[in-house]
KENU-398844 format. One record per residue: x, y, z negated of N, C-alpha, C in turn; residue in three letters; residue number from 0. Coordinates in steps of 0.2 Angstrom, whole numbers. Each point is the difference from the previous one (the first is absolute). Layout:
<loros>
n.u;n.v;n.w;ca.u;ca.v;ca.w;c.u;c.v;c.w;res;n
X;Y;Z;X;Y;Z;X;Y;Z;ALA;NUM
...
</loros>
This chain:
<loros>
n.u;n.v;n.w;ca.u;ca.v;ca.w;c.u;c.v;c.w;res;n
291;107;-731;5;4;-3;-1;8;2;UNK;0
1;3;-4;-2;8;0;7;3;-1;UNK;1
2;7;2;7;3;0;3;-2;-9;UNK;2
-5;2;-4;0;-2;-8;4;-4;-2;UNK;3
-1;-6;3;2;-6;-2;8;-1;3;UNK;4
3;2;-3;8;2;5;3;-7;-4;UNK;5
1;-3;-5;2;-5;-1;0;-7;4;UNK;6
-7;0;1;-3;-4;6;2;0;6;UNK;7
2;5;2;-2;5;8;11;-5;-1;UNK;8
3;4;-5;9;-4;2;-1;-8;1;UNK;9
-4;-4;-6;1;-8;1;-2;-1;9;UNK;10
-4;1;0;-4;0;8;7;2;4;UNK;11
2;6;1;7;4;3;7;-6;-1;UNK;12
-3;-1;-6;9;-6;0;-2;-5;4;UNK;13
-6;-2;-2;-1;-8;5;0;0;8;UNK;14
-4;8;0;0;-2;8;6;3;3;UNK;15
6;4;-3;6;1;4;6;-2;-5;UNK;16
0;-6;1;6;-3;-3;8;3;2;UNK;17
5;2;-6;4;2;4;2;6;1;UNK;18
-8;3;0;2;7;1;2;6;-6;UNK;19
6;4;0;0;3;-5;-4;6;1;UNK;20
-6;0;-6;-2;6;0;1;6;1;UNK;21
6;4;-5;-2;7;2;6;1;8;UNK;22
-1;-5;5;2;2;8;-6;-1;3;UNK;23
-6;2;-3;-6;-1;2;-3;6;1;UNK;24
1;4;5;-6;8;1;-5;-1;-2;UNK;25
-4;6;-2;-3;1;-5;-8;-4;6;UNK;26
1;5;7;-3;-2;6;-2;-7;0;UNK;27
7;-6;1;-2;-3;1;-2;-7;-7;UNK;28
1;4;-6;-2;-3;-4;-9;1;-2;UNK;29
-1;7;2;-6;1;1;-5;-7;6;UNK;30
4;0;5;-5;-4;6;2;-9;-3;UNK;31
5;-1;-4;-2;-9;-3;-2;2;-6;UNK;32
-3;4;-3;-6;0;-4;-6;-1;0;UNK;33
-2;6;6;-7;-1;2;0;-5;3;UNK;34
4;-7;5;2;-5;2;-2;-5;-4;UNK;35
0;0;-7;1;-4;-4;-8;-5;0;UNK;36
0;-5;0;-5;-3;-2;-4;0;-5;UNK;37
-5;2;0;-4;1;-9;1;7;2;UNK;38
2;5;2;2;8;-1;-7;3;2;UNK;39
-2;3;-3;-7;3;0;-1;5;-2;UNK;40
4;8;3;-1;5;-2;1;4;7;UNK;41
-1;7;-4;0;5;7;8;3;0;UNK;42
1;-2;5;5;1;4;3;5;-3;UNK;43
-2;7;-1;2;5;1;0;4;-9;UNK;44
-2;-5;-3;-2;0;-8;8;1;-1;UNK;45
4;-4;1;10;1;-4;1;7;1;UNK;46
8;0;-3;2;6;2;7;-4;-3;UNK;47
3;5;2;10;1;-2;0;-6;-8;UNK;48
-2;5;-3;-1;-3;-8;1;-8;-2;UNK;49
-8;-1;3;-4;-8;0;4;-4;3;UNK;50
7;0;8;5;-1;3;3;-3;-4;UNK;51
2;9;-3;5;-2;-3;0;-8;-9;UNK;52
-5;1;0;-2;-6;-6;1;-6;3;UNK;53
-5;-1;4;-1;-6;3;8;-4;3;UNK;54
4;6;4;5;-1;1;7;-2;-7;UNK;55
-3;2;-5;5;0;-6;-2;-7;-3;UNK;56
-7;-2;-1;-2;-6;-4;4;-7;7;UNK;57
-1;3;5;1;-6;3;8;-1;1;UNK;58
4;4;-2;8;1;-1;1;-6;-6;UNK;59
-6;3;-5;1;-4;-7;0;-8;3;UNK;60
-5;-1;2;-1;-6;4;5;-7;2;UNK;61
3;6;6;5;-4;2;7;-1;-4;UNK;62
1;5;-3;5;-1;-5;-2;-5;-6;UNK;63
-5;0;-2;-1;-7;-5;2;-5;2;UNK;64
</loros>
């Protein structure tokens, strides 16, 4: 998985923190269970606010499905 892939990047977020409501997730620590993620393959330092802010909105969609 690459920061690109932000759909991906939530389903993975939801399974591995069941429970948790996304947006009381700092941006920080939603940074470090990303790069954490299994399959996650990208450079660290490639995100930004933006890309957060996505991968945190898709994975919102997620749990509320």
């Amino acid at each position: 998985m690459k920061w690109r892939d932000v759909r991906e990047i939530a389903i993975e977020l939801a399974e591995a923190h069941p429970g948790v409501a996304p947006l009381t997730v700092r941006f920080t620590d939603l940074h470090a269970w990303i790069v954490a993620l299994p399959g996650f393959d990208d450079a660290p330092d490639r995100s930004n606010e933006k890309v957060l802010e996505a991968i945190q909105m898709a994975w919102l969609d997620e749990v509320e499905d």
